[in-house]
Structure formats: C-alpha cells, structure tokens
N, C-alpha and C positions, 0 to 999 in steps of 0.2 A: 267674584264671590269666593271661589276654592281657595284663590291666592292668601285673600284678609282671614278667612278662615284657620288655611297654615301658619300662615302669621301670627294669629292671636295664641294658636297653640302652640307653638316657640316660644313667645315670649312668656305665657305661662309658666312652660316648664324650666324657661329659665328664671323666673324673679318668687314660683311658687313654693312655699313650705321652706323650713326651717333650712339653713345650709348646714351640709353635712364635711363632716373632713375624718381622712384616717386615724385609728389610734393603735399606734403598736405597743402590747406590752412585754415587755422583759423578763420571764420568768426565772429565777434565778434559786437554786438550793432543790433540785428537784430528784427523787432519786428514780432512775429508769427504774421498771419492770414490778414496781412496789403500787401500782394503780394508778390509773387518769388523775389529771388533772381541771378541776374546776376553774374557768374563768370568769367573774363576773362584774359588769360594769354598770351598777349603781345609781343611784339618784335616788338622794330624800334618806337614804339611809343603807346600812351594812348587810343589811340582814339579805340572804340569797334571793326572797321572795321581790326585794326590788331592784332585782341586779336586771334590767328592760333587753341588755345584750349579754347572752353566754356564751361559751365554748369548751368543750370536752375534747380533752388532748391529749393523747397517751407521749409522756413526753419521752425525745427522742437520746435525751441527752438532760443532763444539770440542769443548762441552761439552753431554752429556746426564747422562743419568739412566737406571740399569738398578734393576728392581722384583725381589727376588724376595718373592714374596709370606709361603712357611711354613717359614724356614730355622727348624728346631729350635734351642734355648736351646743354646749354647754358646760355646767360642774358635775362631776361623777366623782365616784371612787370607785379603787378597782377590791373584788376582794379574789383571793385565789386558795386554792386549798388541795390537798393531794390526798382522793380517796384510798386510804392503802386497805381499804376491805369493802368496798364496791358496794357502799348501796345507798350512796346518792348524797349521802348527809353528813356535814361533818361533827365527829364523834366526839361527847365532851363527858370530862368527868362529873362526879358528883359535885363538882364544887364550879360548874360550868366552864370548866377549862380545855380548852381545845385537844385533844388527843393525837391529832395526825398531823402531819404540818399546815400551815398556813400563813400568810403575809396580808399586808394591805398594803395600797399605795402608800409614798409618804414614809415608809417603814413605820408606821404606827401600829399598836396593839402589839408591839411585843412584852411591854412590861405590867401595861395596863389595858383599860378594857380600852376597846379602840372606839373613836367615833368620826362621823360622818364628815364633820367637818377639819379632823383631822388629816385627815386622808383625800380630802379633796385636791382634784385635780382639774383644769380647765383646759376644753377641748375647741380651739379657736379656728385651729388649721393643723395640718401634718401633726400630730401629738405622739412621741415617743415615753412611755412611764416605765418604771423598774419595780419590779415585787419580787423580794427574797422570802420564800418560805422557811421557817424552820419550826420544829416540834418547839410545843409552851417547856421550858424553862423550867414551870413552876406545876407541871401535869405530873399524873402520876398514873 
C-alpha cells in the first residue's frame, strides 16, 4: 500500500501542472548607481500590473543578467525599466511618454507605443531574451 501510494505521488509530480523552463534575460543600457531595476515578465499585455514574474535589481554593471529559474511554458513579454527616483513607477511625461529608461522584448516601443504582441516571446525550454533600455527619444 505505502509503495503504490509513493508511486502515484511521483508520478504526479512528474506529469502534474504546466511544465516550467528557465528564462534568462539580458539587460542591456543600464546605468549603475542611477536606481534598481525593474524586471517584468508578462502575459496578456505590457502594463506592470500583468507582468505574473518580477524582479528588482540594483544593477551591477550596463549589462547584466536576470535568472528566473520556472517560468511556466508559454508567450510573455518582458518589459524592464530603470527607476532613477525610486518609487516603484515608471515616470511619463504629459504626453505619456516614458521619462526614465526602458526597453521591451523584441526591441519594441522605442519609436512607437509598444504592444503585446510585439514583443512577444515563447518560453518552450532554456529561453535566453535581450532588453536594451534607453531614455524615450522623444521625452522631455
């Protein structure tokens, strides 16, 4: 009885719920000691409130690298942002244009407004993506 017991609960945990795989991303244009970094990985849309996986990074360097170890197999995007006055949000002008830096997957949203499906990216196994921030262009 114990044995079939062990047994079912192995085979559970191996055949149960979504399969997960790593996604590392690339954070690229980052300036040390100018405030954290926002990492956030998406689904269904840009906006931070559905970003399901985050991370907050003081970054060490330009360029690092953020680990999430078991994002579930699916489409995301990443959106990433660099708060250079720490309070949580990233800051846009009156004309809703980004103020601090920012990238998305895909390099989308630098010329125009970025969307979802832009910036998609699919997480099947091992996933490596690249996001270069830079200040809007067109901010003032």
């Amino acid at each position: 009885m114990l044995r079939s017991t062990i047994g079912m609960i192995a085979l559970l945990m191996l055949t149960g719920g979504a399969a997960a795989a790593p996604l590392t991303v690339q954070v690229e244009g980052a300036i040390p000691g100018q405030g954290p970094i926002l990492v956030g990985i998406c689904s269904g849309s840009l906006d931070f409130g559905s970003c399901r996986y985050s991370q907050t990074v003081e970054p060490p360097a330009a360029e690092f690298q953020v680990a999430f170890p078991d994002v579930p197999e699916g489409s995301y995007a990443i959106a990433v942002f660099q708060d250079t006055n720490g309070n949580n949000n990233l800051d846009r002008d009156q004309r809703g244009l980004p103020l601090e830096p920012y990238g998305f997957s895909n390099g989308t949203g630098r010329t125009a407004p970025p969307s979802f499906e832009a910036a998609r990216i699919n997480v099947t196994s091992s996933t490596f993506a690249r996001v270069r921030i830079a200040r809007s262009p067109l901010a003032r």
